[in-house]
C-alpha positions in Angstrom: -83.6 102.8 13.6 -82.9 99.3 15.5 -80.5 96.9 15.0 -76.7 96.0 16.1 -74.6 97.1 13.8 -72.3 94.2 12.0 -69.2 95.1 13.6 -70.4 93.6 16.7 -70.1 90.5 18.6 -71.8 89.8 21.9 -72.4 87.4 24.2 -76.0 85.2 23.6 -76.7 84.7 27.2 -75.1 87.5 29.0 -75.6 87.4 33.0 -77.7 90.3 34.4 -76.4 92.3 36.9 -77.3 94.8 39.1 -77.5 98.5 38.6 -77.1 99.9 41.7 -74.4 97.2 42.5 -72.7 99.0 39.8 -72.9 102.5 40.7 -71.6 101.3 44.1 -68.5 99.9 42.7 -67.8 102.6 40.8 -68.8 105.8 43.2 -71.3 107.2 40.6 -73.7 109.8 41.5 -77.0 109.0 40.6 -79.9 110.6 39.2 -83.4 108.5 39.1 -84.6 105.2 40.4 -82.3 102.4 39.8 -84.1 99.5 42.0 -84.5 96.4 40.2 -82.8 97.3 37.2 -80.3 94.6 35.9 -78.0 95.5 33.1 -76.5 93.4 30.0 -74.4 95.5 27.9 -73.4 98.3 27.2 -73.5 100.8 23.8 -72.3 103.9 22.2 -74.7 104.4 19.7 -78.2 104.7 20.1 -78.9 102.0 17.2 -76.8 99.7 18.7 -79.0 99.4 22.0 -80.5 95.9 22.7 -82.8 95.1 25.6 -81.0 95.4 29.0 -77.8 97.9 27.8 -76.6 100.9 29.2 -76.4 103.5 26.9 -73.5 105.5 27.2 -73.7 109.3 25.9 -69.8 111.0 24.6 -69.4 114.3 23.4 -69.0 114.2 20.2 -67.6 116.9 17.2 -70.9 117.8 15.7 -73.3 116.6 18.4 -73.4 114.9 22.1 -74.1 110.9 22.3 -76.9 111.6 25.1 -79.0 113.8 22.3 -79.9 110.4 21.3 -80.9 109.2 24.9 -84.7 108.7 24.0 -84.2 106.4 21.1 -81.5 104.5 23.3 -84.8 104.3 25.7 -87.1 103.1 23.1 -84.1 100.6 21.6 -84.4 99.2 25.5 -81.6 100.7 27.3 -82.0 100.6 31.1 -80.1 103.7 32.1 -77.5 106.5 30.6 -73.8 106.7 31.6 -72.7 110.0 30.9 -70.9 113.4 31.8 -73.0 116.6 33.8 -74.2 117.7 30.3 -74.8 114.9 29.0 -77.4 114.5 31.9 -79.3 117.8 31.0 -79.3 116.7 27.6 -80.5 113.4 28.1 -83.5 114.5 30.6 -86.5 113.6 28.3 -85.6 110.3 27.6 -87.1 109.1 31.3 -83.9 107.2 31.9 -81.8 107.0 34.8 -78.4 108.9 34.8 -75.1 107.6 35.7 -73.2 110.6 36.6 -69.0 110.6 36.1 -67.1 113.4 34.8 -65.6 111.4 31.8 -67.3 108.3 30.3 -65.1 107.8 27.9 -62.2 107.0 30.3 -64.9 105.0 32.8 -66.0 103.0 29.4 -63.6 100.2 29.7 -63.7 99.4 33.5 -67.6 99.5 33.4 -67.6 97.4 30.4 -65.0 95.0 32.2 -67.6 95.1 35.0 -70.7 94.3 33.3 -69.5 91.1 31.4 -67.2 89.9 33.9 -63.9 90.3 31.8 -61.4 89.9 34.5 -63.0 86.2 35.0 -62.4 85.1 31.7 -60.2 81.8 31.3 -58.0 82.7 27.9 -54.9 83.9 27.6 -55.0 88.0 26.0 -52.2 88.4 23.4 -52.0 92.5 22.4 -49.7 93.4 19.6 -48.5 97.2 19.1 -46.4 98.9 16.4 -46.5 101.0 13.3 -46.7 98.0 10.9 -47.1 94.3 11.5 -49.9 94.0 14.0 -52.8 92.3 12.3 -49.9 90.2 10.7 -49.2 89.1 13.7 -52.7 88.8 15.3 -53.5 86.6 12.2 -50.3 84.4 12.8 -51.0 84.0 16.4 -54.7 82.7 15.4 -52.9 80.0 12.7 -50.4 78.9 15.0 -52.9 78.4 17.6 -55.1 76.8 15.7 -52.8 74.3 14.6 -52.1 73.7 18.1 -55.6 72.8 18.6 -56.2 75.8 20.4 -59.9 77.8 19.8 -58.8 80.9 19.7 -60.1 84.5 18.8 -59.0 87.8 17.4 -59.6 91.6 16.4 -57.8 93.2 14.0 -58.1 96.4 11.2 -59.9 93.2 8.9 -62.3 91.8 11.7 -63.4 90.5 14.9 -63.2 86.6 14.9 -64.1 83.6 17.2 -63.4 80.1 16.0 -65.4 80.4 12.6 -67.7 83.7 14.1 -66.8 86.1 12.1 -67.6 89.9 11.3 -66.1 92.6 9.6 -64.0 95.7 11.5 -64.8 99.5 11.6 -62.2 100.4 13.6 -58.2 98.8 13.9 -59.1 98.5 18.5 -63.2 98.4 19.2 -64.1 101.1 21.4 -64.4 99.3 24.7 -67.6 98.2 25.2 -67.4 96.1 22.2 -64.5 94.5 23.1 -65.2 93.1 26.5 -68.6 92.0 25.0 -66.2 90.4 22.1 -64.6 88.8 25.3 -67.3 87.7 26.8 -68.6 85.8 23.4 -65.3 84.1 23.2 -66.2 82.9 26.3 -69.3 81.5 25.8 -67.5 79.7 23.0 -64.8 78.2 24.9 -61.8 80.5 23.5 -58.6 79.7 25.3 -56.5 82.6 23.5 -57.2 85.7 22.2 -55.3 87.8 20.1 -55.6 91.9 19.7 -54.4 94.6 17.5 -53.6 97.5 20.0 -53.0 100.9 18.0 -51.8 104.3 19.7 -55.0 105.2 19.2 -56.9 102.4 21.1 -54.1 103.2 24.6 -55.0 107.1 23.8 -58.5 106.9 24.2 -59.0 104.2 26.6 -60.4 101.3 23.8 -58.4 98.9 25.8 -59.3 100.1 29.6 -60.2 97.2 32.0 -57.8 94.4 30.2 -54.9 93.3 31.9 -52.8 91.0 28.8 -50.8 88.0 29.6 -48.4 88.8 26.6 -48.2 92.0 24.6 -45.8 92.4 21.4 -44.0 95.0 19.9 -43.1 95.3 16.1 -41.7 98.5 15.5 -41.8 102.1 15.1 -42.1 104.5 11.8 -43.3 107.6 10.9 -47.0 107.5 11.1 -50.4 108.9 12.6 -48.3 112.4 13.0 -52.0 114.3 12.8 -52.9 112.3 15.7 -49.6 112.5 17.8 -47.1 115.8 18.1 -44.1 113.9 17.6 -42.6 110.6 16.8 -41.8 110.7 21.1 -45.6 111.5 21.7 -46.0 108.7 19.1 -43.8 106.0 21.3 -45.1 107.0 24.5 -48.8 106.3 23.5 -47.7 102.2 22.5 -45.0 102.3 25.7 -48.0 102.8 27.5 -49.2 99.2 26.9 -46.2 98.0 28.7 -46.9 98.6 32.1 -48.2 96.9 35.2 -51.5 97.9 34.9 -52.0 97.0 31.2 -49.7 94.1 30.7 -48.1 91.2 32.2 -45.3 90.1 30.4 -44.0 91.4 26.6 -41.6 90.4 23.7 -40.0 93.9 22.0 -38.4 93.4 18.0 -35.6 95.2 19.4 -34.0 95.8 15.5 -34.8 99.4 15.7 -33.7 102.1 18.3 -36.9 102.8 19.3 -37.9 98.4 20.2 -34.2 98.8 22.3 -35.6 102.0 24.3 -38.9 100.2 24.7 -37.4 97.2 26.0 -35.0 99.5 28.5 -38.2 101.6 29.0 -40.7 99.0 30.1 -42.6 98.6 33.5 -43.1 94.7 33.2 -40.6 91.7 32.2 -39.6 91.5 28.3 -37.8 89.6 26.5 -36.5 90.6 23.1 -35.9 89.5 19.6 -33.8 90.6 16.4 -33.5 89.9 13.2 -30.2 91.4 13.0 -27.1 89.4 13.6 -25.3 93.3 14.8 -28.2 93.7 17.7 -28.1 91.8 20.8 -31.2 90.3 22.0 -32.4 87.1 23.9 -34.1 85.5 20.7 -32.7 85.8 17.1 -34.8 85.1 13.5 -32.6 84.3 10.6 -34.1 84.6 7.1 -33.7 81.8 4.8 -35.1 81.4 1.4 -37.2 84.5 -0.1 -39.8 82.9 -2.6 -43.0 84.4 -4.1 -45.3 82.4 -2.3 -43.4 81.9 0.8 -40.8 82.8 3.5 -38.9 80.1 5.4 -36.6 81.6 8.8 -34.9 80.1 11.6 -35.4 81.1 15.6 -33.3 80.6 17.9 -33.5 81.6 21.8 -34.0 80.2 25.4 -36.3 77.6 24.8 -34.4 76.0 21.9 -34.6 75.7 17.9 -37.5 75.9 15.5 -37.1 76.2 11.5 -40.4 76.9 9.3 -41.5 79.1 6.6 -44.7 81.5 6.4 -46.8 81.4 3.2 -46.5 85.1 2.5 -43.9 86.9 0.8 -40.9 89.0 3.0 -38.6 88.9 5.9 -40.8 91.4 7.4 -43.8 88.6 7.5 -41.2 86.1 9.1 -40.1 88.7 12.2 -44.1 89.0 12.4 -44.3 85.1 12.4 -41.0 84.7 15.0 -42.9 87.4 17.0 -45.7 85.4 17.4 -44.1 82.3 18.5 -42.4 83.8 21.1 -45.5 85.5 22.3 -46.7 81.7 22.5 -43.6 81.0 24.2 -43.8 83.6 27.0 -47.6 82.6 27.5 -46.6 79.1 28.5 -47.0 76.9 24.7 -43.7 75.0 24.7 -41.4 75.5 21.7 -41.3 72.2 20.4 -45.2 71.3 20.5 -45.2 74.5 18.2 -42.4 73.0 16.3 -43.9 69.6 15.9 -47.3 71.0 14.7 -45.8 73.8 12.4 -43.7 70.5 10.9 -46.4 68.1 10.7 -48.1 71.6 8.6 -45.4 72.1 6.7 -45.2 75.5 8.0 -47.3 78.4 9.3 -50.9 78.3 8.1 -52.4 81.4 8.2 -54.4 83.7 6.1 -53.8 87.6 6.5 -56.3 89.4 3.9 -54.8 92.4 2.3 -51.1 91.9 3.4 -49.1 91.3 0.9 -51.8 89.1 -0.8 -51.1 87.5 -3.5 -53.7 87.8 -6.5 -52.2 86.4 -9.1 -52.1 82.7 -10.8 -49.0 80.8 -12.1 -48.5 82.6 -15.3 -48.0 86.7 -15.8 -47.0 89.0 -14.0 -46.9 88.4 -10.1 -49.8 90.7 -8.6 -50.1 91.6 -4.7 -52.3 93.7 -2.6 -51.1 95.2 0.3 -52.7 97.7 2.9 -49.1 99.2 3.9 -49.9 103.4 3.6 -46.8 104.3 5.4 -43.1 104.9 4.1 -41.6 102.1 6.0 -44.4 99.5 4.9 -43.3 101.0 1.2 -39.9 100.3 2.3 -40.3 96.7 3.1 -43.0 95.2 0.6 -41.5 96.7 -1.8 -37.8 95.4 -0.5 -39.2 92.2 -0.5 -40.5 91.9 -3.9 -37.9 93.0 -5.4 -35.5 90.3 -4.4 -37.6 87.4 -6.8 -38.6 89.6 -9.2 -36.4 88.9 -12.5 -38.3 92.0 -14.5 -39.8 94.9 -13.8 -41.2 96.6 -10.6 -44.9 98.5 -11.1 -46.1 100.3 -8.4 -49.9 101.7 -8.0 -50.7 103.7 -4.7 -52.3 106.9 -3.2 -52.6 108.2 0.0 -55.0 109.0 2.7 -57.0 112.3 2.9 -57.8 114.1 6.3 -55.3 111.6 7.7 -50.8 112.4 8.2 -49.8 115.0 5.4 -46.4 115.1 6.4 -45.7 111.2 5.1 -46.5 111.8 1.4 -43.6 113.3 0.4 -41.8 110.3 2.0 -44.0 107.7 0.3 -43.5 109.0 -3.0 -39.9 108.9 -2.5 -39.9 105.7 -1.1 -41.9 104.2 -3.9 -40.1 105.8 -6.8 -36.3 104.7 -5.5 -37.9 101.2 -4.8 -40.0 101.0 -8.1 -39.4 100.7 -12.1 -42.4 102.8 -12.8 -45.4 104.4 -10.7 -49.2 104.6 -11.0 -50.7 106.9 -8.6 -54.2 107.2 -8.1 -56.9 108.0 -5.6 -57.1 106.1 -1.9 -59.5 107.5 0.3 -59.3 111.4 -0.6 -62.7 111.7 1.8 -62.9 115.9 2.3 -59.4 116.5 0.4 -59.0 117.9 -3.1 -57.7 114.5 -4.3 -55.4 115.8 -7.1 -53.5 118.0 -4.4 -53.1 114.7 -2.7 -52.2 113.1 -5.7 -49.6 116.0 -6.7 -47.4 116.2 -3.0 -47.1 112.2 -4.3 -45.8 113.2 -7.3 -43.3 115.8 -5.7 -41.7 113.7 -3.3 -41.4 110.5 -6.0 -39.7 113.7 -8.6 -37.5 115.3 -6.1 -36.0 111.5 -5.0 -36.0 110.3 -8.8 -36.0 112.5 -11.2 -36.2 110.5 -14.4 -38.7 107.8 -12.7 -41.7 106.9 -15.3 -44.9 108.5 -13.2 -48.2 108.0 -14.5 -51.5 110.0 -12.7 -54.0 108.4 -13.4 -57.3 109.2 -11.0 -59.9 105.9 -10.6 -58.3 103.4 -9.2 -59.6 100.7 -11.5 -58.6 102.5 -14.7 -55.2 103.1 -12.3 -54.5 99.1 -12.0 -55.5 98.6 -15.4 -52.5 101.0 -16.7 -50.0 99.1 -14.2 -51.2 96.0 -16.2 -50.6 97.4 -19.5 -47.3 98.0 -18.5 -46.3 94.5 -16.7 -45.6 91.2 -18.6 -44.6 87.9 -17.6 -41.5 88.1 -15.0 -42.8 91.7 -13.9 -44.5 91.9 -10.8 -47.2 94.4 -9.5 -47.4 96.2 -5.9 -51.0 97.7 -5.0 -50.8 99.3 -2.2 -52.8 100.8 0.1 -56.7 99.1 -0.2 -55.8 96.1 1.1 -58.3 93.6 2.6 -60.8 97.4 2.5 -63.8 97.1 0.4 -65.2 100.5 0.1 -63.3 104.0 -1.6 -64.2 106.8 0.4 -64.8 109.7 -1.0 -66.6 113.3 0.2 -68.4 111.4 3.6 -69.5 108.8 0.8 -68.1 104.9 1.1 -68.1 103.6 -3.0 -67.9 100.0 -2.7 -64.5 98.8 -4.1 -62.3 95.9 -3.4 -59.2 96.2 -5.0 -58.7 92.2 -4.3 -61.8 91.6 -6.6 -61.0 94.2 -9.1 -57.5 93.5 -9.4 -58.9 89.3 -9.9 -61.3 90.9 -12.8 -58.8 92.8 -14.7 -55.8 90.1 -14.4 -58.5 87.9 -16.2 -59.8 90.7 -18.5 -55.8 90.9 -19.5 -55.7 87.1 -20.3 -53.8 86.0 -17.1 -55.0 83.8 -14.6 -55.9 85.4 -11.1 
């Protein structure tokens, strides 16, 4: 099988370079000829090889990357990149071997290497945190563009340049797909880029070989526990990204204790923001009005004064949005040429698929997706909501199998003290038993609320449909979980569903508009 897969971007003229100049650089022991050999690229799977790449063979759970060295061969790749087994393994493919004793953690400085990332001309924004990062990717993108800026980003949702635009697999790309991502932006003329930098993507090297100009901090809440021991373990993986060799300058949301040991914490210059008025910090957001469509806020700092409003609903969207600016800020964009253009605007524009999206029309019951599945994203959307919702408060949710057990029980408390009435349904059980999913839910929303109205009901469609049948106009729906996802993943199997689309469907079925 042949083909890139469509999670990728790369560059259309990439510049060839040398082989052996690379194992030079890099000390690699070498097995086979590598004279005259000029690489392109670089790939992890074997169907993603184009002419020119150098396949590069991981150890995997179930099988080793370089058992796939001879299709890489016949897909075009020049030589393999791999570890000592990996080498014996990869022996009748007729390819040269790059020998290193991890190529996982020698992925992102080869990668850098190959397309030339450390010459690139924009500015790298990386945004950490629990919740909040594509929010703030996304925000960085609008404000940019209305600064006239062509700009880029990757995020959960997708890779994006200018109007080039494909859809995510994972929240960081492993790291040959992001410098080729960086060197496409530069073939395009991108003078800012924004990434989505999850624990993850620090833990296992996605973002070796990038040095940002600005990284961002949101905040820190119970999450990703299956991947990380504890919430410290958890903190030190995103505290990573805040040192010398990853970063040049950040901006910490210093509201929680964990931004303020961040901050304190920190190898490189920061400078921090609240929303708080009881927290000191250098730049301060104030919330103003709370509206269904909208969020307006005031920021205050070093630089000066700027007032605008973000079209998406919560205070939690506007600390993404004041975030943002001062990322701009620290990265050299003067406060009032973002001020002008956000007033000439009338505010933010930005679109953020799946965050607290609004699906429904003018009339009914207010409807909004939202791909928050942790207890402090309950917390907020949920917060938020509330405050212009005259009626009642219908919540639909489930929770992720093979994925953080130990947040259910939190989620379902969360959800019931925050909600009039529950649906819960079925979100990604993959290899659980989805009803045991279902019933720790359950649990934790009993045990906080006892007499909370709780309704089980298993498809997610039929599951939206109930929360409609209970909602009228000046009730408002939460769906949460899906998001901007279009696929239900069940047993290894993705079922296309986009709870956007169905949601639209059924609103109209109902009789409201969408």
């Amino acid at each position: 099988m042949t083909g890139t897969p469509p999670t990728a971007l790369r560059p259309q003229q990439p510049n060839p370079r040398s082989l052996r100049e690379l194992a030079g650089e890099f000390d690699l022991v070498v097995r086979g000829d590598l004279d005259g050999l000029e690489v392109t690229g670089a790939a992890l799977s074997s169907r993603a090889v184009r002419p020119g790449d150098l396949y590069v063979g991981l150890p995997g759970r179930n099988a080793h990357g370089a058992d796939f060295a001879v299709e890489a061969a016949k897909n075009g790749a020049v030589a393999i990149l791999t570890d000592a087994d990996g080498a014996e393994r990869a022996a009748g493919s007729g390819l040269p071997v790059l020998l290193v004793d991890d190529a996982r953690a020698a992925l992102g400085d080869v990668a850098a290497w190959i397309h030339g990332t450390a010459d690139n001309p924009a500015t790298l924004f990386g945004v950490t945190g629990t919740n909040g990062k594509t929010s703030v990717v996304y925000l960085l993108d609008g404000i940019l563009r209305q600064l006239g800026v062509v700009a880029g980003l990757t995020s959960t949702a997708e890779r994006r340049i200018g109007d080039e635009a494909v859809t995510s697999s994972l929240t960081t790309p492993e790291a040959n797909e992001l410098h080729a991502l960086l060197a496409r932006a530069r073939e395009l003329d991108a003078r800012a880029f924004g990434i989505e930098v999850s624990a993850q993507a620090l833990s296992r090297h996605r973002v070796d070989g990038i040095v940002f100009d600005v990284v961002g901090f949101t905040n820190l809440s119970h999450d990703h526990l299956d991947d990380y021991a504890s919430m410290d373990e958890y903190f030190e993986a995103k505290l990573a990204l805040f040192q010398p060799d990853r970063a040049r300058r950040g901006v910490v949301t210093v509201d929680s204790e964990w931004g303020r040991r961040l901050a304190a914490d920190s190898g490189i210059p920061v400078t921090t923001l609240t929303t708080r008025p009881d927290v000191a910090a250098e730049w301060r957001m104030t919330i103003g009005a709370e509206l269904a469509a909208s969020t307006s806020f005031v920021l205050e700092g070093p630089a000066g004064r700027l007032e605008t409003s973000v079209p998406i609903v919560g205070w939690y969207m506007a600390a993404n949005a004041a975030l943002a600016i001062v990322m701009l800020v620290e990265a050299g964009y003067e406060l009032d040429r973002i001020s002008s253009a956000l007033e000439r605007d009338g505010g933010i524009r930005a679109y953020i698929p799946g965050r607290a999206e609004r699906i429904s029309g003018d009339g009914g019951p207010l409807v909004y997706i939202d791909y928050g599945h942790s207890p402090d994203a309950f917390l907020q959307t949920l917060g938020a909501i509330r405050r212009f919702t005259p009626g009642r408060l219908i919540m639909v949710f489930g929770a992720d199998g093979d994925r953080d057990t130990t947040k259910r029980a939190e989620m379902g408390a969360i959800a019931a003290r925050g909600a009039d009435a529950l649906i819960i349904t079925d979100f990604h059980p993959r290899w659980e038993d989805p009803a045991a999913i279902r019933a720790s839910l359950i649990a934790g929303a009993v045990a906080a609320v006892p007499e909370r109205e709780i309704h089980e009901v298993a498809d997610p469609r039929a599951a939206f449909r109930a929360a409609l049948d209970l909602a009228g106009e000046g009730d408002a729906i939460l769906y949460a979980g899906p998001g901007h996802e279009d696929y239900h993943e069940v047993k290894g199997e993705k079922i296309p569903y986009s709870a956007r689309d169905d949601a639209r469907a059924a609103l109209r079925e109902a009789g409201w508009p969408a």
